[in-house]
mmCIF file as gemmi writes it, N, C-alpha and C atoms, coordinates in Angstrom:
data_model
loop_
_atom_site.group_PDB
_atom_site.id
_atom_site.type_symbol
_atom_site.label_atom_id
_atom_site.label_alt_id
_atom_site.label_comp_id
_atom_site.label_asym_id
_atom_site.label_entity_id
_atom_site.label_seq_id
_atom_site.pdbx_PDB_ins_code
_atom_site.Cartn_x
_atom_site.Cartn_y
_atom_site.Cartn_z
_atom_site.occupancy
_atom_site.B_iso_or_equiv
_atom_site.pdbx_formal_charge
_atom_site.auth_seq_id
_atom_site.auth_asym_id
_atom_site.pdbx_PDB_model_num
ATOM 1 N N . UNK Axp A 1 ? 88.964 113.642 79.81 1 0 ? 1 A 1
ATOM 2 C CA . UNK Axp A 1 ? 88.461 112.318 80.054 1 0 ? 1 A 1
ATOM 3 C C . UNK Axp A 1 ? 88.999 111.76 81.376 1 0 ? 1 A 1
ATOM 4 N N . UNK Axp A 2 ? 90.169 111.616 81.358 1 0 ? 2 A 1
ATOM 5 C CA . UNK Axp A 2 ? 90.873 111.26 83.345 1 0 ? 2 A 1
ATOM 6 C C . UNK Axp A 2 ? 90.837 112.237 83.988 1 0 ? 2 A 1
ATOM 7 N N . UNK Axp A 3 ? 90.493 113.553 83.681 1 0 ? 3 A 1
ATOM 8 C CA . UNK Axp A 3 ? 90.315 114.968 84.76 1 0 ? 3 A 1
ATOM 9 C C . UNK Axp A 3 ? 89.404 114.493 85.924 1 0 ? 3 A 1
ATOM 10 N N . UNK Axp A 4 ? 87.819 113.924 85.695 1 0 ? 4 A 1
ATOM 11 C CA . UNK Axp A 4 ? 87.231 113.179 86.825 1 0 ? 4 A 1
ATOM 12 C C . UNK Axp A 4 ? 88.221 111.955 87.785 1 0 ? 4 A 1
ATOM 13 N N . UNK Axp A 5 ? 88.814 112.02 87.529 1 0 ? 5 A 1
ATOM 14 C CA . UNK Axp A 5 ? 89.61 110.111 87.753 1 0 ? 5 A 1
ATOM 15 C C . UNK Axp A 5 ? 90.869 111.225 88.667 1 0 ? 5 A 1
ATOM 16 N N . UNK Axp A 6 ? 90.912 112.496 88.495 1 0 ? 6 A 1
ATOM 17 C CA . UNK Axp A 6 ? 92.451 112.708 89.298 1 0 ? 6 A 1
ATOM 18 C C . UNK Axp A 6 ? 91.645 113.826 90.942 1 0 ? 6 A 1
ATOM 19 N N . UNK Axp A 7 ? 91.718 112.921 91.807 1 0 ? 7 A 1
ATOM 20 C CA . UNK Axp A 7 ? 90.882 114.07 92.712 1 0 ? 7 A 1
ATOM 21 C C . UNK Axp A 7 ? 91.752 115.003 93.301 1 0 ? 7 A 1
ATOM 22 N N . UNK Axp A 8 ? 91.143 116.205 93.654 1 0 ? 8 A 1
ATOM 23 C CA . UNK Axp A 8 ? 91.045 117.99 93.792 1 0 ? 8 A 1
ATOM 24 C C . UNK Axp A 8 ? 92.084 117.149 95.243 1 0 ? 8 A 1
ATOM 25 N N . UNK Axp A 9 ? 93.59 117.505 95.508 1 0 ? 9 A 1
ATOM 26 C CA . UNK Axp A 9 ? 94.613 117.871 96.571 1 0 ? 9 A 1
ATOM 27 C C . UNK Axp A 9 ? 93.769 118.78 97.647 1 0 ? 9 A 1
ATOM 28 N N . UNK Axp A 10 ? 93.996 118.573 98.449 1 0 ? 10 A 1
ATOM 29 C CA . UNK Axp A 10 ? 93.355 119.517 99.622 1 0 ? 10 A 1
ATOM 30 C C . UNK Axp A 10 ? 95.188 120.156 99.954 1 0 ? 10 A 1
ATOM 31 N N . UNK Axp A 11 ? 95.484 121.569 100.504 1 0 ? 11 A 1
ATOM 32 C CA . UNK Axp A 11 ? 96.271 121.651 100.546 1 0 ? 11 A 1
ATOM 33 C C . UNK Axp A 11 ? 96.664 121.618 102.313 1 0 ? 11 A 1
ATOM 34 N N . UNK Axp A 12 ? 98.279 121.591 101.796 1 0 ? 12 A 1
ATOM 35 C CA . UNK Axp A 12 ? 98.395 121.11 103.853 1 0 ? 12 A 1
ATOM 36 C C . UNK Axp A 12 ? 98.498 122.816 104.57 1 0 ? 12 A 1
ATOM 37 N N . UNK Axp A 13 ? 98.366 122.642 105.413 1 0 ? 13 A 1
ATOM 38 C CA . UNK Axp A 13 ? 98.87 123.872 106.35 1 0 ? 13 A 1
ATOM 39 C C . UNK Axp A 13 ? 97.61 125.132 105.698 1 0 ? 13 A 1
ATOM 40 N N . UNK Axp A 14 ? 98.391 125.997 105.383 1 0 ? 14 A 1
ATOM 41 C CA . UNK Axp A 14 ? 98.255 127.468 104.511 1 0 ? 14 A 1
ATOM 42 C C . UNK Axp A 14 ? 98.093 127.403 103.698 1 0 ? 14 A 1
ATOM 43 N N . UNK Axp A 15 ? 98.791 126.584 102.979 1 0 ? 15 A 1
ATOM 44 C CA . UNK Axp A 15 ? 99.127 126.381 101.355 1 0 ? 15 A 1
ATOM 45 C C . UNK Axp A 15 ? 97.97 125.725 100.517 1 0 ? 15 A 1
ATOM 46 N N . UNK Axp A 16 ? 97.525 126.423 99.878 1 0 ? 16 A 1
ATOM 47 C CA . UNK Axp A 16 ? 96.099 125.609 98.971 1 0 ? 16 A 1
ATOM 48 C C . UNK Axp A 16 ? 96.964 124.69 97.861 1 0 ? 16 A 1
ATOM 49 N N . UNK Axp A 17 ? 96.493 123.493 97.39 1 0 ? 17 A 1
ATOM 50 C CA . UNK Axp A 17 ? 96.738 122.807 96.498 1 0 ? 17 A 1
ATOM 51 C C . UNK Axp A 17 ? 96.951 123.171 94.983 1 0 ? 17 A 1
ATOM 52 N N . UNK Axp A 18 ? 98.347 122.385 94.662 1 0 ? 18 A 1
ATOM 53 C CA . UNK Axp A 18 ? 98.115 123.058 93.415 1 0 ? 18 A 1
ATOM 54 C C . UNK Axp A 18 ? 97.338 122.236 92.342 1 0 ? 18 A 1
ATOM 55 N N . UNK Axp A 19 ? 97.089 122.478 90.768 1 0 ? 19 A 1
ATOM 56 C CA . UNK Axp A 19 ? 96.847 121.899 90.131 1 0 ? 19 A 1
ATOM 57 C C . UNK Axp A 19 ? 96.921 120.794 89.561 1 0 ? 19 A 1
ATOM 58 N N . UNK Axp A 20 ? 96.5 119.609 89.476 1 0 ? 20 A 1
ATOM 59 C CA . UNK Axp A 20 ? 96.746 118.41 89.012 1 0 ? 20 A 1
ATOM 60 C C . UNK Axp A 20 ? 97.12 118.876 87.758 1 0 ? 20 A 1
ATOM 61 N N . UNK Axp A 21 ? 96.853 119.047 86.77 1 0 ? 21 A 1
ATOM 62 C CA . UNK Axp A 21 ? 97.745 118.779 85.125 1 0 ? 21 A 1
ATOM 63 C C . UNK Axp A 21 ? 99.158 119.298 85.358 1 0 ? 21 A 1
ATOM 64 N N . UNK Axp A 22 ? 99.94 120.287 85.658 1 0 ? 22 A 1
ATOM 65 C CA . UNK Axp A 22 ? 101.146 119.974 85.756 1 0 ? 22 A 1
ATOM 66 C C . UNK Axp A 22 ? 102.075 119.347 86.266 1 0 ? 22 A 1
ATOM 67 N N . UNK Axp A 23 ? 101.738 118.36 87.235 1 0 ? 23 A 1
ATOM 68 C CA . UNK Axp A 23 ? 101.791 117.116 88.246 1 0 ? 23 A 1
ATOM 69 C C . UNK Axp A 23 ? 101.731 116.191 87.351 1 0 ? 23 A 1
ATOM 70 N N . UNK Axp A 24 ? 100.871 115.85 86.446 1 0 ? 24 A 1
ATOM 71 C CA . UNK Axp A 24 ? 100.401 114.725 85.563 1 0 ? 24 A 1
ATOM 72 C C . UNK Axp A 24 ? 101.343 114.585 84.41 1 0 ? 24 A 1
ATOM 73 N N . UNK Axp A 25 ? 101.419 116.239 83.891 1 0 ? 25 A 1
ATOM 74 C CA . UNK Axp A 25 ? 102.105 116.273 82.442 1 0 ? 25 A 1
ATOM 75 C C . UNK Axp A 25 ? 103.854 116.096 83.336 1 0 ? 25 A 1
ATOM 76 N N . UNK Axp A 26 ? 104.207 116.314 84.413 1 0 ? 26 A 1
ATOM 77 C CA . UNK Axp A 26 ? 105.507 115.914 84.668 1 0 ? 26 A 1
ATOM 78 C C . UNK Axp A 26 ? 105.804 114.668 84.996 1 0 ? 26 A 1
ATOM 79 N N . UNK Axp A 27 ? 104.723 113.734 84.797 1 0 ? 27 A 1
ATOM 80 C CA . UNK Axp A 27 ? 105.235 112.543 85.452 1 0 ? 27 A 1
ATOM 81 C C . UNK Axp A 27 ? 105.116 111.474 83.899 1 0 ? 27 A 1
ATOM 82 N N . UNK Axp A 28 ? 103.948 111.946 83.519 1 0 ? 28 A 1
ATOM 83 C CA . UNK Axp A 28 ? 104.298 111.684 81.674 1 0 ? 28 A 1
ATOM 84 C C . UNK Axp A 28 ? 105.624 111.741 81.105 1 0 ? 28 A 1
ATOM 85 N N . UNK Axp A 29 ? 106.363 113.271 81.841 1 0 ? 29 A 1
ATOM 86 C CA . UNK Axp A 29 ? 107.852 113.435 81.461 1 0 ? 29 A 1
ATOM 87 C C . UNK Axp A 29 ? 108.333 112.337 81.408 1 0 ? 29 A 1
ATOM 88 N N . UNK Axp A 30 ? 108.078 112.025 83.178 1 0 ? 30 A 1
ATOM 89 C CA . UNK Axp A 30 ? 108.987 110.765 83.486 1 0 ? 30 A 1
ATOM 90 C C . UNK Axp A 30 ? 109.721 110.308 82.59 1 0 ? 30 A 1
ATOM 91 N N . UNK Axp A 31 ? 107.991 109.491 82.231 1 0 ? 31 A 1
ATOM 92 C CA . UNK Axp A 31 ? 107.645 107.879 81.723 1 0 ? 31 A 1
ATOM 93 C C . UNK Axp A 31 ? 108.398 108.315 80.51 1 0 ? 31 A 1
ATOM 94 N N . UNK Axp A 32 ? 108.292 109.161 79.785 1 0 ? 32 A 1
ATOM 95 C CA . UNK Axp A 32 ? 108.743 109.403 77.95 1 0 ? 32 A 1
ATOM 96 C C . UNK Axp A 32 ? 110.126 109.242 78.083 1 0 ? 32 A 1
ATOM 97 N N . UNK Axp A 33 ? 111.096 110.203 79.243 1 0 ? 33 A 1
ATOM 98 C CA . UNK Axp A 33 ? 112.532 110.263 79.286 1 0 ? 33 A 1
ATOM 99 C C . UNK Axp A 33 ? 113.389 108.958 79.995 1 0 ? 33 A 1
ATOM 100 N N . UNK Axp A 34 ? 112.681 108.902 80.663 1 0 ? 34 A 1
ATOM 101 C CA . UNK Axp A 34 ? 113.025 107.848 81.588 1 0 ? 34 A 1
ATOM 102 C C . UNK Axp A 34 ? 114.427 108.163 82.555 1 0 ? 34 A 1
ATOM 103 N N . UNK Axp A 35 ? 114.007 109.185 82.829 1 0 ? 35 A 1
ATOM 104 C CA . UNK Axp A 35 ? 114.896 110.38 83.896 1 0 ? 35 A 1
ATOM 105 C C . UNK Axp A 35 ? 115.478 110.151 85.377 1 0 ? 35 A 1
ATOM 106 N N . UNK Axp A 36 ? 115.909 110.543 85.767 1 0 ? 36 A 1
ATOM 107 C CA . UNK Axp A 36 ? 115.428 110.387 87.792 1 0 ? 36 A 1
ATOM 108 C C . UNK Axp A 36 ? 114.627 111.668 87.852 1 0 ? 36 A 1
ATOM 109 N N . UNK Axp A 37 ? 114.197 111.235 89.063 1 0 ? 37 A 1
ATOM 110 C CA . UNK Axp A 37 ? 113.202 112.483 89.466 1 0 ? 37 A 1
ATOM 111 C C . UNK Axp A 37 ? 114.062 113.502 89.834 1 0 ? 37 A 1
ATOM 112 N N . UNK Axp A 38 ? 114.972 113.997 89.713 1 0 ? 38 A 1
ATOM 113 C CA . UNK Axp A 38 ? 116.119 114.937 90.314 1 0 ? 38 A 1
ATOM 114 C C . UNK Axp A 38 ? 116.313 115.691 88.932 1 0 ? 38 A 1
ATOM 115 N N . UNK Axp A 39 ? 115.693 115.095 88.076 1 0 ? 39 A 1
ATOM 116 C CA . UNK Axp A 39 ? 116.221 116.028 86.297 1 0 ? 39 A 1
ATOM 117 C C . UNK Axp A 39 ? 114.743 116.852 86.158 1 0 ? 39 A 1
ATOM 118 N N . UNK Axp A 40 ? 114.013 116.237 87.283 1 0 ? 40 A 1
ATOM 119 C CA . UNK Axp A 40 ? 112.499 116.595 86.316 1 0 ? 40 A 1
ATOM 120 C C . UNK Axp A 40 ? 113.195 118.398 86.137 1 0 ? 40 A 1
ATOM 121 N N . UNK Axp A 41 ? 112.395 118.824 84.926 1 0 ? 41 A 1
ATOM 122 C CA . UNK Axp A 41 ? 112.088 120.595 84.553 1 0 ? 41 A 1
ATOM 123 C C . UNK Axp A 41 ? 111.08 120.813 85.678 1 0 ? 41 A 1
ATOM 124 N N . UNK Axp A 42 ? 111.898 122.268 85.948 1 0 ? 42 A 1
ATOM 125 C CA . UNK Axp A 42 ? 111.225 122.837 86.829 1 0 ? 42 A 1
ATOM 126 C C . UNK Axp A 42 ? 110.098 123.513 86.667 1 0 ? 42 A 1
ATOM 127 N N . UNK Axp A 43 ? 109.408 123.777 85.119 1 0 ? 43 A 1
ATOM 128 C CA . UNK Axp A 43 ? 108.271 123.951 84.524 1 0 ? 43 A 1
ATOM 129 C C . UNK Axp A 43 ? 107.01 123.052 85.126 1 0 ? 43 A 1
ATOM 130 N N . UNK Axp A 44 ? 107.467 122.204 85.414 1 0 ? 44 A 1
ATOM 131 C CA . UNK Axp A 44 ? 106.272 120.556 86.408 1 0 ? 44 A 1
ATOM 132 C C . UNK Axp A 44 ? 105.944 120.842 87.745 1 0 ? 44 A 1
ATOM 133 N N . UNK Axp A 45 ? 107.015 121.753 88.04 1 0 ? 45 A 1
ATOM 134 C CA . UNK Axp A 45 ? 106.886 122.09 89.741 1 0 ? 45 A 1
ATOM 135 C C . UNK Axp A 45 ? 108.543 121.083 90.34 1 0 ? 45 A 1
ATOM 136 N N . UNK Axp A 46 ? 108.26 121.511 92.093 1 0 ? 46 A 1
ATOM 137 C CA . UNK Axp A 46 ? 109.595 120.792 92.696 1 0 ? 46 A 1
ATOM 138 C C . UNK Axp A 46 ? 109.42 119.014 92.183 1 0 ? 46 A 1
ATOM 139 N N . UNK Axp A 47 ? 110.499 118.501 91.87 1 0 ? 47 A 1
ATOM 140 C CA . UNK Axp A 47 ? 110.527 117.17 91.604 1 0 ? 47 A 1
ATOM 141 C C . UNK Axp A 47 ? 109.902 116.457 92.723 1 0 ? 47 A 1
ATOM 142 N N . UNK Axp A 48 ? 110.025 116.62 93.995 1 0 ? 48 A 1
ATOM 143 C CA . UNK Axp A 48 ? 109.859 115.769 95.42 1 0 ? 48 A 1
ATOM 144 C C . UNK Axp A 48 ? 108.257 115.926 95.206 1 0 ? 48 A 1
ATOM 145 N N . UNK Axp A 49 ? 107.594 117.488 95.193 1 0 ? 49 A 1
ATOM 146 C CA . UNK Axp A 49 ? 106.191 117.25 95.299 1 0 ? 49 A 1
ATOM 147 C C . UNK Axp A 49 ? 105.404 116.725 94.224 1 0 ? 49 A 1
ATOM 148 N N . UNK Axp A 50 ? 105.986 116.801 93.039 1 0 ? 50 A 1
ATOM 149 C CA . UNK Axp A 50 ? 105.176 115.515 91.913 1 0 ? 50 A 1
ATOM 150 C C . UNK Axp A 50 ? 105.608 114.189 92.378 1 0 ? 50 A 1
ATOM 151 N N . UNK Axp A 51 ? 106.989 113.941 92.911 1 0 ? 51 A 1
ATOM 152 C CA . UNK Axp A 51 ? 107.296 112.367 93.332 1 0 ? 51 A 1
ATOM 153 C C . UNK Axp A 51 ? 105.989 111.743 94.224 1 0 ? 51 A 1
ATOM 154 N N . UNK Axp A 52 ? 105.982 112.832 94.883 1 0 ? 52 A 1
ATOM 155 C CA . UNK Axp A 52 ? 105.095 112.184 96.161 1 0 ? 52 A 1
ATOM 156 C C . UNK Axp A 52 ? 103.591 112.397 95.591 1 0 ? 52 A 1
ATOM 157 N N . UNK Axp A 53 ? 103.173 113.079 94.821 1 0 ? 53 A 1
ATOM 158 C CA . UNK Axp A 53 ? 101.57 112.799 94.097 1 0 ? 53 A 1
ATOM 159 C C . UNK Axp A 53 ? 102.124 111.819 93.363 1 0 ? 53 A 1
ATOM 160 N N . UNK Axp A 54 ? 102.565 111.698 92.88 1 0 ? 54 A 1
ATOM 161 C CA . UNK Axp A 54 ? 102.604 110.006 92.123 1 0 ? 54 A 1
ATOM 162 C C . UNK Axp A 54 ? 102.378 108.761 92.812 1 0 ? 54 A 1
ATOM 163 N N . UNK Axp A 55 ? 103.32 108.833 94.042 1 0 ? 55 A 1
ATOM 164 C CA . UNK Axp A 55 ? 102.917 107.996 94.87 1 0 ? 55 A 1
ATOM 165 C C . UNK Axp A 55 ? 102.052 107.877 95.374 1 0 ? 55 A 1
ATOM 166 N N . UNK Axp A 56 ? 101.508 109.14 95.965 1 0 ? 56 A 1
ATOM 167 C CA . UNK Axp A 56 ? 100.144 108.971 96.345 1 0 ? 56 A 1
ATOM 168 C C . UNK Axp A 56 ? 99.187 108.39 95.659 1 0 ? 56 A 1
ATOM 169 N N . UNK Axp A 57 ? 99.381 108.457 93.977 1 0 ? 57 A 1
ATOM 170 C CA . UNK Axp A 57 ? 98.183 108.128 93.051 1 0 ? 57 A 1
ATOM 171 C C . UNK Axp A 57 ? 98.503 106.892 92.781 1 0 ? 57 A 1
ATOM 172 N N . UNK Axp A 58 ? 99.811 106.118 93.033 1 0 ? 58 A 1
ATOM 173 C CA . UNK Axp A 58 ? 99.615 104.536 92.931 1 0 ? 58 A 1
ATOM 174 C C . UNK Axp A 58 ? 99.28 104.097 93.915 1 0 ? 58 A 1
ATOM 175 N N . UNK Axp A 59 ? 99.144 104.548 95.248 1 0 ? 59 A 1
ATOM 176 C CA . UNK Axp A 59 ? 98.84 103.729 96.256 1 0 ? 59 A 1
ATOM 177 C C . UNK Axp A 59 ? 97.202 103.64 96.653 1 0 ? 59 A 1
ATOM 178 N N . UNK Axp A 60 ? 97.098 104.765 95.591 1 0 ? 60 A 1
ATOM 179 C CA . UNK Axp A 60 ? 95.364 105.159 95.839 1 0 ? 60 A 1
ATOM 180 C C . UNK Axp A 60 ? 94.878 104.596 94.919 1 0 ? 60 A 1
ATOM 181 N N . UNK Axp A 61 ? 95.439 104.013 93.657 1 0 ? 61 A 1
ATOM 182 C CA . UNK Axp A 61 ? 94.898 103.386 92.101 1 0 ? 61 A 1
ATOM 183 C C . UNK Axp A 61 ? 94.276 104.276 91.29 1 0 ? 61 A 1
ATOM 184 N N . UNK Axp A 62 ? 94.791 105.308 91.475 1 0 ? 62 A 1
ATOM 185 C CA . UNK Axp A 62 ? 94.336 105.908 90.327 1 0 ? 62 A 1
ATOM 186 C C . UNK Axp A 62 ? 94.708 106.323 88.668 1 0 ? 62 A 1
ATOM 187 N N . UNK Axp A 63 ? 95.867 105.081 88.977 1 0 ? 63 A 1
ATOM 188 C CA . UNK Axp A 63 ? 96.406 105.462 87.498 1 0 ? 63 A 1
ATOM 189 C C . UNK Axp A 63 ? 96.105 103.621 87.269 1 0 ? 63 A 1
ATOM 190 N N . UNK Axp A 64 ? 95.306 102.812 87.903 1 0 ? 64 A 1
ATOM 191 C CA . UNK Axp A 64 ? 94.968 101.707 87.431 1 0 ? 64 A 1
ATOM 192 C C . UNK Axp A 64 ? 93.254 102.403 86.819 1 0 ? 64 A 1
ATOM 193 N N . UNK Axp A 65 ? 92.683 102.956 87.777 1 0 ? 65 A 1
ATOM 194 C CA . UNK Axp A 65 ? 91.365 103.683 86.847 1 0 ? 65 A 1
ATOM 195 C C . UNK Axp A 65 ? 91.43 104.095 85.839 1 0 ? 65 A 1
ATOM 196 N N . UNK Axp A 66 ? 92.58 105.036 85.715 1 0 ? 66 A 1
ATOM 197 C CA . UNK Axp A 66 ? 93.01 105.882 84.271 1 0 ? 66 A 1
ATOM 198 C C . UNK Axp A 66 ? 92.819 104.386 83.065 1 0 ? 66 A 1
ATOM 199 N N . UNK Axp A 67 ? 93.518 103.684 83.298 1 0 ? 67 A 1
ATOM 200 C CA . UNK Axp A 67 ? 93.857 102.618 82.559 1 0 ? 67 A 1
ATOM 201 C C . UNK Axp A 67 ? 92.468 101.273 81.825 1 0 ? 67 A 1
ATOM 202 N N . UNK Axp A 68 ? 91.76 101.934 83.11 1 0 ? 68 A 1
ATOM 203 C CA . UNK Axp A 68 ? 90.257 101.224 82.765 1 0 ? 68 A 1
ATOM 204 C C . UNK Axp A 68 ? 89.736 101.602 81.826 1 0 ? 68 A 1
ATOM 205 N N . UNK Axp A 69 ? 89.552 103.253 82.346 1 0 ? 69 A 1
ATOM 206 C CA . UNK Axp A 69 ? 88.636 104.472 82.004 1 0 ? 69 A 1
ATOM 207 C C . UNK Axp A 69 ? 89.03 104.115 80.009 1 0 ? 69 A 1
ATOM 208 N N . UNK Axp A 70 ? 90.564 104.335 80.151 1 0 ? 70 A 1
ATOM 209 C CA . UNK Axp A 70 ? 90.973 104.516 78.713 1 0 ? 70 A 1
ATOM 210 C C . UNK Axp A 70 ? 90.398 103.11 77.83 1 0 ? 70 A 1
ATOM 211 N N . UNK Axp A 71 ? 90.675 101.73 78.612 1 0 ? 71 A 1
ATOM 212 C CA . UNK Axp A 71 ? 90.306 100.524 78.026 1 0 ? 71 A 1
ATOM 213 C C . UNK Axp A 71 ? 88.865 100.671 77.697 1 0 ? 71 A 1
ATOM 214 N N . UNK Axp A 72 ? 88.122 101.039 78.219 1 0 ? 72 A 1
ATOM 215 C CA . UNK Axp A 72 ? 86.585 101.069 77.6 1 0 ? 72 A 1
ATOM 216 C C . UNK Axp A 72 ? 86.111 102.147 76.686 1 0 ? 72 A 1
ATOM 217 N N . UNK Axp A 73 ? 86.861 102.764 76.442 1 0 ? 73 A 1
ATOM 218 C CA . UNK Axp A 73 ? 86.824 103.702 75.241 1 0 ? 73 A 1
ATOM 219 C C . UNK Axp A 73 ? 87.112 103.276 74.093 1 0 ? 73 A 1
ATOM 220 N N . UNK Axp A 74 ? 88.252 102.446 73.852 1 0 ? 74 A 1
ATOM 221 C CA . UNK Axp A 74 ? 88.757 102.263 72.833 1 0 ? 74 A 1
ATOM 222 C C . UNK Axp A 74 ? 88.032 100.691 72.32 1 0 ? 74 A 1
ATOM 223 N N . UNK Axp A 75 ? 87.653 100.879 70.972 1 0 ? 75 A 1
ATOM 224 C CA . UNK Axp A 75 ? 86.888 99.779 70.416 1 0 ? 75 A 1
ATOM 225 C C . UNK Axp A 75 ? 87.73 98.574 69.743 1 0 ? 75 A 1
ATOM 226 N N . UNK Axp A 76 ? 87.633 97.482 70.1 1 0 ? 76 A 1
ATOM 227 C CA . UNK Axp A 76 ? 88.678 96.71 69.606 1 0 ? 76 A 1
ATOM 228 C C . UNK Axp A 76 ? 88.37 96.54 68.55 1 0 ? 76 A 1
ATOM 229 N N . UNK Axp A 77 ? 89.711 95.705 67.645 1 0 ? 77 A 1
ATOM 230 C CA . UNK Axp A 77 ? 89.741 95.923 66.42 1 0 ? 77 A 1
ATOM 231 C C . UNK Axp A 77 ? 88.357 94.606 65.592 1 0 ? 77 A 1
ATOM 232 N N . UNK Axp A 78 ? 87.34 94.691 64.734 1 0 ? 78 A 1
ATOM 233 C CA . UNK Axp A 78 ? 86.951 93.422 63.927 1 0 ? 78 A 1
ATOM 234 C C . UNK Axp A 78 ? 88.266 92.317 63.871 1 0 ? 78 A 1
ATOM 235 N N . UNK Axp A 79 ? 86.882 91.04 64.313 1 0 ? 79 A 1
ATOM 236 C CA . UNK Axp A 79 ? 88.118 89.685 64.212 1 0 ? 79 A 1
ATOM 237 C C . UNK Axp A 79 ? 87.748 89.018 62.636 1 0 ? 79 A 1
């Protein structure tokens, strides 16, 4: 459902981009542990290059879309 909402990294130099979901599911880490970015598991990838897609994705709003996307899905409750 947010897979459309996270756009395709172009990669820099040589290096092709990696995958958004393990970027995503490490920053979920974050939020659940409430960690520094210096603990993230190295299963997520380097801590610095999810730091900096994160940032990138708040400065771009895409985790305010996520937040839309999810609000219009969900049916509020009968008053």
């Amino acid at each position: 459902m947010i897979g459309p909402l996270l756009s395709a990294e172009r990669g820099r130099g040589c290096r092709p981009a990696g995958d958004n979901r393990p970027y995503f599911e490490g920053m979920v880490w974050m939020a659940r542990t409430g960690a520094q970015w210096r603990q993230l598991p190295s299963e997520y990838g380097k801590w610095n290059s999810v730091f900096r897609r994160y940032r990138r994705w708040v400065v771009t709003g895409v985790f305010e879309a996520m937040l839309e996307t999810l609000a219009a899905v969900v049916t509020p409750p009968p008053t």
